[in-house]
C-alpha positions as CSV (number, residue, x, y, z in Angstrom):
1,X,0.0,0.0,0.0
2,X,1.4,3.4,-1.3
3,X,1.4,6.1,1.1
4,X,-1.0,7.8,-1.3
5,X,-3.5,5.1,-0.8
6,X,-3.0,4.9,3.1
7,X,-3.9,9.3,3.2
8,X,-6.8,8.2,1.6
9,X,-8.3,5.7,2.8
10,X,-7.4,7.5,6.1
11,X,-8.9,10.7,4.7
12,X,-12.1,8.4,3.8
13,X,-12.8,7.3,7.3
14,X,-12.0,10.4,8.9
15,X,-15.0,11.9,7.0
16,X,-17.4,8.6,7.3
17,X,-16.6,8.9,11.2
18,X,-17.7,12.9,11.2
19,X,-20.7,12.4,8.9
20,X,-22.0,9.8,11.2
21,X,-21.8,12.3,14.4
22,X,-24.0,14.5,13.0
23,X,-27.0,12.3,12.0
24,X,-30.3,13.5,12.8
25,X,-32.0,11.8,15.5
26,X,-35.8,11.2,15.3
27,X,-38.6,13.4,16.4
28,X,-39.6,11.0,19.0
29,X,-35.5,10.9,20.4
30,X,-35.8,14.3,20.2
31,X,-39.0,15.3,21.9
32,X,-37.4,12.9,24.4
33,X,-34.4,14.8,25.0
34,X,-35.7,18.5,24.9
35,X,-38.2,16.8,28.0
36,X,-35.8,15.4,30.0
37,X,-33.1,18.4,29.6
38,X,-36.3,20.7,30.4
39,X,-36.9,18.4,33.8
40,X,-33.5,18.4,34.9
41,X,-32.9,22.3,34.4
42,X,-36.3,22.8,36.4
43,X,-35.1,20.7,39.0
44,X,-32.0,22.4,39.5
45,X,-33.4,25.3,39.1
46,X,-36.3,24.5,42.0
47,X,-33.1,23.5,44.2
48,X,-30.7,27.3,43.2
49,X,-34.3,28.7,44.0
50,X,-34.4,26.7,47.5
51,X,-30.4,27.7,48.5
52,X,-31.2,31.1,47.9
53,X,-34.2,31.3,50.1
54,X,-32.3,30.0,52.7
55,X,-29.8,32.2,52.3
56,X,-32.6,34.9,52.3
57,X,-34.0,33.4,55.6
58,X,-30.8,32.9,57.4
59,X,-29.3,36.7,56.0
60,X,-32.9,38.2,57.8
61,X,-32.1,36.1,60.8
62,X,-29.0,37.6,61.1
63,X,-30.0,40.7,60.7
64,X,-33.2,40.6,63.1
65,X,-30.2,39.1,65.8
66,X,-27.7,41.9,64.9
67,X,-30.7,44.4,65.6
68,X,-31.8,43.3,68.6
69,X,-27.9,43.1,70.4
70,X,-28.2,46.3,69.4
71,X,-31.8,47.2,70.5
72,X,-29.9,45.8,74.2
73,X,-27.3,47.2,74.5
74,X,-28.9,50.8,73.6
75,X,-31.4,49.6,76.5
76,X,-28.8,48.7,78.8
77,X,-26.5,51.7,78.0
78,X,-29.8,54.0,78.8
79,X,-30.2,51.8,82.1
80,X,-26.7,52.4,83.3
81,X,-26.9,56.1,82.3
82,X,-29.7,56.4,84.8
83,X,-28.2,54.6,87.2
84,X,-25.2,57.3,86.8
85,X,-27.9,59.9,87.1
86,X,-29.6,59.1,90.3
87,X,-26.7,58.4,91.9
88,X,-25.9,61.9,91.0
89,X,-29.4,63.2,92.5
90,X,-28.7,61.3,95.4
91,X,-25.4,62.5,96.4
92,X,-27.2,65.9,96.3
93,X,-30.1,65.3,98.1
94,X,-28.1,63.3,101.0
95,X,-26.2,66.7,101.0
96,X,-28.9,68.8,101.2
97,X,-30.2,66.5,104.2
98,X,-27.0,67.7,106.2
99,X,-28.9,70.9,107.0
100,X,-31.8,69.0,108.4
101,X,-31.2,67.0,111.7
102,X,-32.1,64.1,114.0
103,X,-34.9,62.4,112.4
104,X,-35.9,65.0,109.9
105,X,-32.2,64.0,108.5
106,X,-32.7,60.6,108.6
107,X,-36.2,60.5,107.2
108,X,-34.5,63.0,104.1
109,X,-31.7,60.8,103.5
110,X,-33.8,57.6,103.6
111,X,-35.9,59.0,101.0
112,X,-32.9,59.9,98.9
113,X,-31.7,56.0,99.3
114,X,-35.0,54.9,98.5
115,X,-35.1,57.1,95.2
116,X,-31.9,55.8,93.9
117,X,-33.0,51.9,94.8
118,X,-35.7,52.2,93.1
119,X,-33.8,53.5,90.0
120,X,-31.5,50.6,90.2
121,X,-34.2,47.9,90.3
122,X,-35.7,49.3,87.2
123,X,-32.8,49.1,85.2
124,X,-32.0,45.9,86.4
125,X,-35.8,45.1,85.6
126,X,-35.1,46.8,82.3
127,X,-31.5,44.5,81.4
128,X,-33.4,41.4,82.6
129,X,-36.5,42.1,79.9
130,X,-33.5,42.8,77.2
131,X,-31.3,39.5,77.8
């Protein structure tokens, strides 16, 4: 065999091999096809669609959480600051009872105390409520 004859023959069955990839396949094997293509695509599709409302949902979660630490410690920031505050008032008033005395003092600076307790259990009223 000439190497003439072997390009040939090679050249020959190169082209029967590609014309026979490209043959058309039946209406049936092709309504077939389309089908199942269409059913997987929706499938993964339903499934991408799924993912991403969970990443929805879990993105909201985080943000409802990240709004609510914050939502706390605003709440107990504002607690603390009146806790600052009537201790303030209170070393006033227990000042101003220094001009009063014996029970009139006692009674003044008792009520003073009582104010600032009272303070201090709603805010720790107010931290408890908040987490």
């Amino acid at each position: 065999m000439t190497k003439a004859n072997f390009l040939g023959l090679t050249a020959l069955s190169v082209m029967l091999a590609l014309t026979g990839c490209n043959k058309a396949e039946s209406p049936d094997k092709v309504a077939k096809d389309v089908s199942n293509a269409t059913a997987e695509a929706e499938k993964k599709n339903e499934r991408a669609a799924e993912k991403d409302a969970k990443a929805d949902a879990a993105a909201q979660n985080d943000i409802a959480n990240g709004l609510d630490k914050a939502a706390t410690k605003e709440a107990n920031a504002a607690a603390d600051d009146a806790i600052t505050q009537a201790q303030g008032e209170n070393k006033i008033a227990r000042a101003k009872c220094e001009a009063l005395a014996g029970d009139a003092q006692k009674n003044c600076k008792d009520e003073a105390d009582a104010r600032l307790d009272q303070v201090k259990q709603r805010a720790k009223a107010l931290k408890s409520d908040r987490g």
